[in-house]
C-alpha positions as CSV (number, residue, x, y, z in Angstrom):
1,X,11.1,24.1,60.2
2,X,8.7,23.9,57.9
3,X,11.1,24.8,54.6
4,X,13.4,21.8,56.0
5,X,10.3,19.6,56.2
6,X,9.1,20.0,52.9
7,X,12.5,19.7,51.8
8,X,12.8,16.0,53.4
9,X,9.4,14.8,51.7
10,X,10.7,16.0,48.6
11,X,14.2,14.3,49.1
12,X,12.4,11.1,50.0
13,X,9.4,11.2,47.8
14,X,11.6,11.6,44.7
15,X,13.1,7.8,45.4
16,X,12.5,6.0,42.2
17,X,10.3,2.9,42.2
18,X,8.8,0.6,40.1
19,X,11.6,0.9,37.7
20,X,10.3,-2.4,36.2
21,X,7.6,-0.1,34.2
22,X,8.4,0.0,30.7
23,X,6.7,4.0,30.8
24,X,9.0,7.1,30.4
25,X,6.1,9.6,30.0
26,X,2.6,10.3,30.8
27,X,0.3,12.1,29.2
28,X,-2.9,13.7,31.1
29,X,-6.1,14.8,29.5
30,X,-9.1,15.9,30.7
31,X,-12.9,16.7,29.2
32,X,-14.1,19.2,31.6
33,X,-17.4,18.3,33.0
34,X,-17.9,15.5,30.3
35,X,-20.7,12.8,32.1
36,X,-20.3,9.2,32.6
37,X,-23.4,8.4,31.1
38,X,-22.3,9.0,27.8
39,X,-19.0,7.7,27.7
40,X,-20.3,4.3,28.5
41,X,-23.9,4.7,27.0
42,X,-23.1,7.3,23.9
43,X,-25.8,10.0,23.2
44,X,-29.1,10.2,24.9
45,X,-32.3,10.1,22.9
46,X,-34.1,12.4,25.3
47,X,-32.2,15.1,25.5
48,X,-31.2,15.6,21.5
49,X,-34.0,18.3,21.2
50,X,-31.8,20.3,23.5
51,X,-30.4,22.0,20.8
52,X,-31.1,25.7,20.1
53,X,-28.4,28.2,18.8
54,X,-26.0,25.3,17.6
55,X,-28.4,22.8,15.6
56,X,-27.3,19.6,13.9
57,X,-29.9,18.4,11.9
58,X,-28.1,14.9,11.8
59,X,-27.0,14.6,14.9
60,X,-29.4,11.1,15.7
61,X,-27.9,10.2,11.7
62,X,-24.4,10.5,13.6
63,X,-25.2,9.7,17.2
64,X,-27.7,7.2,18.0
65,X,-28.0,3.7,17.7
66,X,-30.5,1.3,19.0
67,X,-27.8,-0.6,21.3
68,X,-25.8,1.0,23.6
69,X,-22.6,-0.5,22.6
70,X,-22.7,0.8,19.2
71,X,-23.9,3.9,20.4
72,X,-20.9,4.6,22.3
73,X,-18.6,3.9,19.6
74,X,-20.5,6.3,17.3
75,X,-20.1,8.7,19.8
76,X,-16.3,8.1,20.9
77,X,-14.9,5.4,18.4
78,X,-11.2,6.1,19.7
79,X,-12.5,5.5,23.4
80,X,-14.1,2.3,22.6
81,X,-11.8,0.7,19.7
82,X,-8.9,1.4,20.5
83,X,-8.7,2.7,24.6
84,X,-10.6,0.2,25.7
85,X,-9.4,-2.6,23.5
86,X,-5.8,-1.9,25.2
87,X,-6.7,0.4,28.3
88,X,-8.6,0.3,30.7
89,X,-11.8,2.3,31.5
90,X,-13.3,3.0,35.1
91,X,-16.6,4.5,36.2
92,X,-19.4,2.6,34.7
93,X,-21.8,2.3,37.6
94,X,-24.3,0.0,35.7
95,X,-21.4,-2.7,35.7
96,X,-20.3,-1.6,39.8
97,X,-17.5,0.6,38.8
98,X,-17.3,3.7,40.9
99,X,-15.3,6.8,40.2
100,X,-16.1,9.9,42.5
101,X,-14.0,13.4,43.5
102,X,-13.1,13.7,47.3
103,X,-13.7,17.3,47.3
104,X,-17.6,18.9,48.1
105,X,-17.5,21.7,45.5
106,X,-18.5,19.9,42.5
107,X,-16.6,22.1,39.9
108,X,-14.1,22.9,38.2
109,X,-11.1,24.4,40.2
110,X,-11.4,22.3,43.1
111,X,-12.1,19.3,40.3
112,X,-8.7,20.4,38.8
113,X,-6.6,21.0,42.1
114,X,-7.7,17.6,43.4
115,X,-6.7,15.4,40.2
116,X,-2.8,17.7,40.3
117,X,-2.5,17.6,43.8
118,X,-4.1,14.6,44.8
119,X,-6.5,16.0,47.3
120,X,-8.9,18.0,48.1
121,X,-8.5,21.3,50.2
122,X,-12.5,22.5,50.3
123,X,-11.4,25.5,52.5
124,X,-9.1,27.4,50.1
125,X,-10.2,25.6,46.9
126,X,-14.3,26.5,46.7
127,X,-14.5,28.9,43.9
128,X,-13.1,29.4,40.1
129,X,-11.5,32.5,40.8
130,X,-8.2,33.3,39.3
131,X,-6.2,32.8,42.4
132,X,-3.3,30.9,42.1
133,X,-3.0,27.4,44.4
134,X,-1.4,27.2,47.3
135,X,-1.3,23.6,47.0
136,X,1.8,22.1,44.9
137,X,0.6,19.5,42.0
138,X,2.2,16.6,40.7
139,X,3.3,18.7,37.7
140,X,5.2,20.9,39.7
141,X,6.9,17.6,41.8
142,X,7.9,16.1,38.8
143,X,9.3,19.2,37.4
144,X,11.3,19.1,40.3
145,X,13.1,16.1,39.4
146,X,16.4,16.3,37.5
147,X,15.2,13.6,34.9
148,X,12.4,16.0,34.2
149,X,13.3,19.5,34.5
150,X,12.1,21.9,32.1
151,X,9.8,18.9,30.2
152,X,6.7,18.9,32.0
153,X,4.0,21.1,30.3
154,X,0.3,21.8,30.5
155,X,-2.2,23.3,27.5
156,X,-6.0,24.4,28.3
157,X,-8.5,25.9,26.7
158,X,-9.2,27.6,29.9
159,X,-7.8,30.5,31.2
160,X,-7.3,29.7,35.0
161,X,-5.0,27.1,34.9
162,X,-2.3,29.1,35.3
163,X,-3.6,29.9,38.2
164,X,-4.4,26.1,39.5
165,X,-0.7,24.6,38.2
166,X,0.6,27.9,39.5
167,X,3.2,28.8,36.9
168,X,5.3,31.6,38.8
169,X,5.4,29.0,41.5
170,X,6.4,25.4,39.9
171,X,8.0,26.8,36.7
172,X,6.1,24.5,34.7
173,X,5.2,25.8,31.2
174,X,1.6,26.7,31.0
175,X,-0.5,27.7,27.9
176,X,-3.9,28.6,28.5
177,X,-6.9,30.9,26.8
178,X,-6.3,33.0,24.6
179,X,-2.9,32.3,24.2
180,X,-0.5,32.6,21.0
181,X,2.7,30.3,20.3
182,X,5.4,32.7,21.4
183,X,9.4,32.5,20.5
184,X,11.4,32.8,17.5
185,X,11.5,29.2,16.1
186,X,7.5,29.1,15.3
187,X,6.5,26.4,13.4
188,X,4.5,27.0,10.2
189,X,1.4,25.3,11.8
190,X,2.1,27.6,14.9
191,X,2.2,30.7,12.7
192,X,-0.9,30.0,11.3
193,X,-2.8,29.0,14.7
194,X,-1.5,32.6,15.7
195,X,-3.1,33.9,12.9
196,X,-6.5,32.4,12.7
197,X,-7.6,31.9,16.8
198,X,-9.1,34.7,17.1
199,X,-10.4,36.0,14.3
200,X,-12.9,33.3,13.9
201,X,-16.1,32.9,15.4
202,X,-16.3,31.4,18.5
203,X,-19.3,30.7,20.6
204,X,-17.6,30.1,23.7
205,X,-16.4,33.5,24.4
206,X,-12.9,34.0,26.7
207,X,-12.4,30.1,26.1
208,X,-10.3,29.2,23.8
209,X,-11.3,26.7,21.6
210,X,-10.2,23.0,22.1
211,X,-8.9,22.4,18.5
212,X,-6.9,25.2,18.7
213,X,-5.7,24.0,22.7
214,X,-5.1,20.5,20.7
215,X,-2.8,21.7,17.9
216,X,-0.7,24.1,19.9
217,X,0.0,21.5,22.2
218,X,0.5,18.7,19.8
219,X,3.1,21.0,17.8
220,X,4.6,22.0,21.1
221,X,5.3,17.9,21.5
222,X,6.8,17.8,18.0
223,X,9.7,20.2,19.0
224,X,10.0,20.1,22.8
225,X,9.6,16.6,23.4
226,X,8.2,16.9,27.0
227,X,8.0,14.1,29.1
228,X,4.7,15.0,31.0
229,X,2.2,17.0,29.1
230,X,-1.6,17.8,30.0
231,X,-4.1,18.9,27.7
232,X,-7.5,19.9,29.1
233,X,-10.2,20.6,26.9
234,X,-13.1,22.8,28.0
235,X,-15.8,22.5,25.2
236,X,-17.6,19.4,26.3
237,X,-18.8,22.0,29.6
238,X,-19.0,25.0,28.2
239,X,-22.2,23.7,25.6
240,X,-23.6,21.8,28.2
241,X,-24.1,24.8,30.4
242,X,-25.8,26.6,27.6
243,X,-28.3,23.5,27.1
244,X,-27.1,22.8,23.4
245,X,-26.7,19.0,23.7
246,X,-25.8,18.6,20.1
247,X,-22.8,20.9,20.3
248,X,-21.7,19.2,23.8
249,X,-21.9,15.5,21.6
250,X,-20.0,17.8,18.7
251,X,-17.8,18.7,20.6
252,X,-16.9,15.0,23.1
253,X,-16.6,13.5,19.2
254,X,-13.8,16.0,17.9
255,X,-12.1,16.0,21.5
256,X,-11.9,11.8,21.1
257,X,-10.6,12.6,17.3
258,X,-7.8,14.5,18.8
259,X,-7.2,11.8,21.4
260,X,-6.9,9.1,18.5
261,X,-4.7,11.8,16.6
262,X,-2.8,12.5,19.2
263,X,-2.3,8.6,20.2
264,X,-1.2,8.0,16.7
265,X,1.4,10.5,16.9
266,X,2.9,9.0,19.8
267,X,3.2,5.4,18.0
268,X,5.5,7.1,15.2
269,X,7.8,8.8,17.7
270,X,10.7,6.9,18.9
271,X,10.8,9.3,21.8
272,X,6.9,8.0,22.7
273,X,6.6,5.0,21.2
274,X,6.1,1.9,23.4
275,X,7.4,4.3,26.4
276,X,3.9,6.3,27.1
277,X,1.0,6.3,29.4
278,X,-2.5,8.4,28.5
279,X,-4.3,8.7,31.4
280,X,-8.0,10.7,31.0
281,X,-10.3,11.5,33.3
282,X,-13.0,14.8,33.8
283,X,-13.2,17.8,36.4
284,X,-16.6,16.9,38.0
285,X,-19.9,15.2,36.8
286,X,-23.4,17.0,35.8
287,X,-26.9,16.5,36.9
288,X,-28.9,13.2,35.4
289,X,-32.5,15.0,34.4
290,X,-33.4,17.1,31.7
291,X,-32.9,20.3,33.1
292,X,-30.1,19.3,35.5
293,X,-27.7,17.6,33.3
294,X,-26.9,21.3,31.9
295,X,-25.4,21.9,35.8
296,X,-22.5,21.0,37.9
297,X,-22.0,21.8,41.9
298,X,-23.1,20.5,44.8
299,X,-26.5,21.3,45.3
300,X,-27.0,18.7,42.0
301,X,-27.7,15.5,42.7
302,X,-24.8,13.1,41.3
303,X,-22.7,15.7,39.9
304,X,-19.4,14.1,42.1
305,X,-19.5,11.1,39.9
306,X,-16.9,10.9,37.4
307,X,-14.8,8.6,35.3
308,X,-11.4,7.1,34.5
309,X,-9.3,5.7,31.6
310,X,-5.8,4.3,31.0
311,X,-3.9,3.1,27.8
312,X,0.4,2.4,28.2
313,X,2.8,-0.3,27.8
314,X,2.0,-1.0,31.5
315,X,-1.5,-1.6,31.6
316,X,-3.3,-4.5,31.1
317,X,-5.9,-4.8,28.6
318,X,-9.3,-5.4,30.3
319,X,-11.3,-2.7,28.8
320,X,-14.2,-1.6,31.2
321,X,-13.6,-2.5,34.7
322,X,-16.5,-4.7,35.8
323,X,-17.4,-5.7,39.3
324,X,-17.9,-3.2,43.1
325,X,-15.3,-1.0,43.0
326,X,-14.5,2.6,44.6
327,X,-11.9,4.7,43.0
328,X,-11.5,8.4,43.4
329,X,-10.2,11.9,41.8
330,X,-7.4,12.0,43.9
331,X,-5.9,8.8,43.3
332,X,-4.8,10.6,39.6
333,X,-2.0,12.5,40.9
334,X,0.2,9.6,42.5
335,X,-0.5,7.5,39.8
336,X,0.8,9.6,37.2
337,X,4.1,9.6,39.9
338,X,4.2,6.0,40.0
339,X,4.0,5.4,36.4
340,X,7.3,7.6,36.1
341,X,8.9,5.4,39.1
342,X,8.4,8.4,41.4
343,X,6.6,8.5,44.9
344,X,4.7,11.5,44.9
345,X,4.0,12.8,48.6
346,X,2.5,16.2,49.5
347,X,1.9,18.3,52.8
348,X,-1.5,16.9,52.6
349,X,-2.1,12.8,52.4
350,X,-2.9,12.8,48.7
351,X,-5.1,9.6,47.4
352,X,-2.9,6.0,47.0
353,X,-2.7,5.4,43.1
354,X,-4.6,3.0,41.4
355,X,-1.9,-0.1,40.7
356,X,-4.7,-2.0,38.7
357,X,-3.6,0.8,36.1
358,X,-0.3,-1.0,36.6
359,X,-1.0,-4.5,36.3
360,X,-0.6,-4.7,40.3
């Protein structure tokens, strides 16, 4: 009963909607763990001491301005010149704009199962062992489809998300960690990622670094042509929980680089261009003090509070959302769905999606 019950909310949840949407693939990206309070406020003054092992001398030169506005931009100029002069951005509270995960972990798996499956399952979800979901994700519904079979595809810096797409489940092609470009048709940029990943230093030891999670997947693009990819980038977390605030501003800057790269790429590919949503988001928050912004979970105050952005031929272009609002992690997953004209249902009731994103 239960086989032929899934099977019917799969037969009906695949009915195509919103064909009217001009969007023929989504992209997903996440900063793990990356706060609010710097993507709309840039770099904070008081914590720029925290920085021990990984110093940047200039890192006020780079980083801080007297207003907040320019602050930001220093901080994430692709974010604020480009995203939100054509996206959309959610999650500044200041302005009313809440963004908040459903789940009461406060970290990363559960953070990552509820933004793929579009809710929160606190009972089998509460820890970041390598145990692989139960739950399916979006991914793994859209790679169901016949229109998408074979071109949905996730990169990450870390390790466990084979684990929370599960790969020998949804047949969805996962890179993560430590992982080399495999197959015989390696591209020269491939060949030389292979050879330099891990014989470099790398202070984040068992993650792999973000660049390299970047390029892989960016080459990957090039010659698959999928049309749903993640990238999740790890970085932004990993520094933070060692206290090194300079290397967690590093390391936001270089991720919004690679956003800006990767969003150039997409205008110069008739396969992309005009025809693709970016939707970005983060895992979980972090504490708001000195010592408890280095920490996730929830035994730290604010940590559920997250954030939300949108740039595609479908959205509307009215940069930070202003005004009370409540939106939450779990609305990611059918909104990814919906953008693609698909009605993404699960065994669990899975967050509505967020039509603003849509112009609705």
């Amino acid at each position: 009963m239960k086989k032929i019950l899934f099977a019917l909310i799969i037969s009906w949840s695949s009915v195509s909607f919103g064909q009217s949407l001009k969007t023929e693939n989504v992209i997903l990206i996440t900063l793990d763990g990356m706060r609010w309070q710097e993507i709309f406020n840039g770099g904070d003054s008081s914590l720029m001491r925290q920085q021990v092992y990984l110093k940047d001398e200039k890192l006020r030169e780079k980083f801080w301005r007297d207003d907040a506005t320019e602050r930001r931009k220093a901080l994430l100029p692709f974010f604020w010149n480009t995203l939100a002069v054509k996206g959309q951005l959610y999650g500044n509270r200041a302005l009313g704009c809440k963004v908040n995960v459903t789940n009461n972990q406060w970290f990363s798996y559960p953070g990552y199962s509820e933004i793929l499956t579009g809710h929160a399952d606190d009972d089998r979800i509460n820890s970041n062992d390598k145990l692989y979901n139960p739950n399916g994700t979006v991914l793994e519904f859209i790679n169901q489809q016949a229109a998408f079979k074979g071109k949905v595809a996730a990169f990450s810096s870390w390790d466990v998300f084979p684990y929370i797409i599960n790969d020998k489940r949804s047949g969805v092609v996962v890179n993560g960690g430590l992982v080399e470009a495999k197959g015989d048709k390696l591209t020269e940029k491939e060949k030389t990622l292979n050879q330099i990943m891990t014989n470099i230093p790398n202070p984040i030891t068992g993650v792999r670094l973000d660049a390299f999670t970047f390029y892989y997947g960016l080459e990957y693009m090039k010659k698959n042509k999928p049309r749903v990819m993640y990238f999740a980038f790890d970085e932004t977390d990993d520094f933070a929980h060692q206290g090194e605030y300079a290397a967690y501003l590093n390391a936001a800057n270089y991720t919004d680089r690679f956003i800006g790269e990767l969003w150039n790429y997409l205008q110069t590919d008739p396969v992309y261009k005009n025809k693709t949503t970016m939707i970005l988001t983060c895992d979980h928050g972090r504490g708001v003090n000195a010592q408890e912004w280095r920490h996730h979970g929830k035994k730290i105050a604010e940590a559920d509070q997250i954030w939300m952005a949108v740039i595609g031929p479908d959205t509307p272009a009215k940069g930070e959302v202003k005004g009370e609002c409540q939106y939450y992690q779990n609305q990611v997953a059918k909104t990814m769905a919906s953008f693609l004209g698909l009605n993404y249902q699960a065994d669990k009731k899975v967050g509505d999606e967020v039509l603003s994103m849509m112009g609705k």
